[in-house]
C-alpha positions as CSV (number, residue, x, y, z in Angstrom):
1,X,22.6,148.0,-67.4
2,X,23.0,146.8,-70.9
3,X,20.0,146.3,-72.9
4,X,18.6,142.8,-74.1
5,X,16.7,142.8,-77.7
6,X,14.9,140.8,-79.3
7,X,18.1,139.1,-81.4
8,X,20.0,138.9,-78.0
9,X,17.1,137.1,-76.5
10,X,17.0,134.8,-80.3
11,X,20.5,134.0,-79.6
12,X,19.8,132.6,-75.5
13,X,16.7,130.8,-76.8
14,X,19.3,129.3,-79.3
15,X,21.6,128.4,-77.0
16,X,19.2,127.1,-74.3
17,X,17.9,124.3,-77.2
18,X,21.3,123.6,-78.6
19,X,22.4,122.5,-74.9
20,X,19.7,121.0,-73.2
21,X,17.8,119.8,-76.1
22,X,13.8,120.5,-77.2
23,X,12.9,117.7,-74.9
24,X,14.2,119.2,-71.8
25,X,13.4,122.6,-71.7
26,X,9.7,122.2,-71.1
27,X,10.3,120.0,-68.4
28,X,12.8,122.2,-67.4
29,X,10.9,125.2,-67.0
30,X,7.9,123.2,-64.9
31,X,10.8,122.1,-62.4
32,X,11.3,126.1,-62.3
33,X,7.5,127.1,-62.0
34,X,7.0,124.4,-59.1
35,X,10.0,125.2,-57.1
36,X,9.0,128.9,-57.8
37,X,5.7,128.4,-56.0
38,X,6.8,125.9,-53.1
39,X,9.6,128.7,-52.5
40,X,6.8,131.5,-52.6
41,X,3.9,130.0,-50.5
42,X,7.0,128.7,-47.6
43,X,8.0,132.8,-47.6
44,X,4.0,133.4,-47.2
45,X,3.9,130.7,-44.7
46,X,6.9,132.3,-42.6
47,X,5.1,135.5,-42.7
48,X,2.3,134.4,-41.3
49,X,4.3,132.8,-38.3
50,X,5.5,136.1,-37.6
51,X,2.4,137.8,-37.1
52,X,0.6,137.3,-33.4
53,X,-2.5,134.5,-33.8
54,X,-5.9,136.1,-32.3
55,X,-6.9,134.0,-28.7
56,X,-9.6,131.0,-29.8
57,X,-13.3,131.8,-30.1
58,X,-15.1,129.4,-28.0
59,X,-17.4,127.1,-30.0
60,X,-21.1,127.6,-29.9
61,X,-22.6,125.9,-26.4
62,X,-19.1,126.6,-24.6
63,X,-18.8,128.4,-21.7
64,X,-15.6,131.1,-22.2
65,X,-13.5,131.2,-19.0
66,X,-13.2,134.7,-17.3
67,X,-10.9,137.0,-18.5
68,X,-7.3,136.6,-16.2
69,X,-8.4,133.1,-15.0
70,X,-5.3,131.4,-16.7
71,X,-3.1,134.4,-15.9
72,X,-3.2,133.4,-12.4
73,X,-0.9,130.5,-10.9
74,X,-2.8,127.8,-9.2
75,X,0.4,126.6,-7.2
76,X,1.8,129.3,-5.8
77,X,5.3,129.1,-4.1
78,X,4.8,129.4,0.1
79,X,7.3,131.0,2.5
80,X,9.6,128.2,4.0
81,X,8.3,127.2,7.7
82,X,11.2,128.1,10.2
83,X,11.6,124.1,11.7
84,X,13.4,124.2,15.2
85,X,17.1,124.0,15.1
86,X,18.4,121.0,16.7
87,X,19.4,121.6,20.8
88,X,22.1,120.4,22.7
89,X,22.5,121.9,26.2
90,X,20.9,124.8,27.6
91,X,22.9,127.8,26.3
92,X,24.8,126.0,23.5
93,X,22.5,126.2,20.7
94,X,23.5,124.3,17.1
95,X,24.7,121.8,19.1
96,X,23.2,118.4,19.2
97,X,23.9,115.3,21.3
98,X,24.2,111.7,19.7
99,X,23.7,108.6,21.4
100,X,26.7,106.2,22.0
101,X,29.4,109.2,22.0
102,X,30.8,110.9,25.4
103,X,29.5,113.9,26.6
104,X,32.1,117.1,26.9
């Protein structure tokens, strides 16, 4: 990597003023610093998302609900009840008889 002295960095200081002007620079560089720091504390905040929150301390006078209380489902799912199947005659089950139609 080559190295940078200090008449190389002379020479970009130079440069910088002759194209944006004395003006600009300093406002320039505080656009920098601020995006710099917005960009640092969102990777800090990301971080932190990451990383598993410890369960809520109950606050002084509350009463802490037993441990596996909310780890239990209050509406459990029940076995379907087994209804009758509709009857027709004796020995033909399935079959069902409707009014207003002949009989076979």
């Amino acid at each position: 990597m080559p190295n940078i002295g200090p008449t190389e960095l002379i020479i970009i200081v130079v440069v910088l003023i002759l194209l944006f002007g004395a003006k600009k620079l300093p406002d320039a560089a505080r656009s920098l610093g601020r995006s710099m720091r917005i960009f640092k504390s969102e990777v800090k905040e990301m971080s932190n998302d990451d990383q598993p929150q410890a369960a809520p301390q109950p606050e002084p006078g509350q009463i802490a609900p037993p441990q596996g209380y909310w780890d239990q489902p209050q509406n459990q799912p029940q076995q379907p009840q087994q209804q009758p199947g509709p009857t027709g005659k004796p020995g033909q089950p399935g079959q069902q008889q409707y009014p207003n139609q002949p009989n076979q």
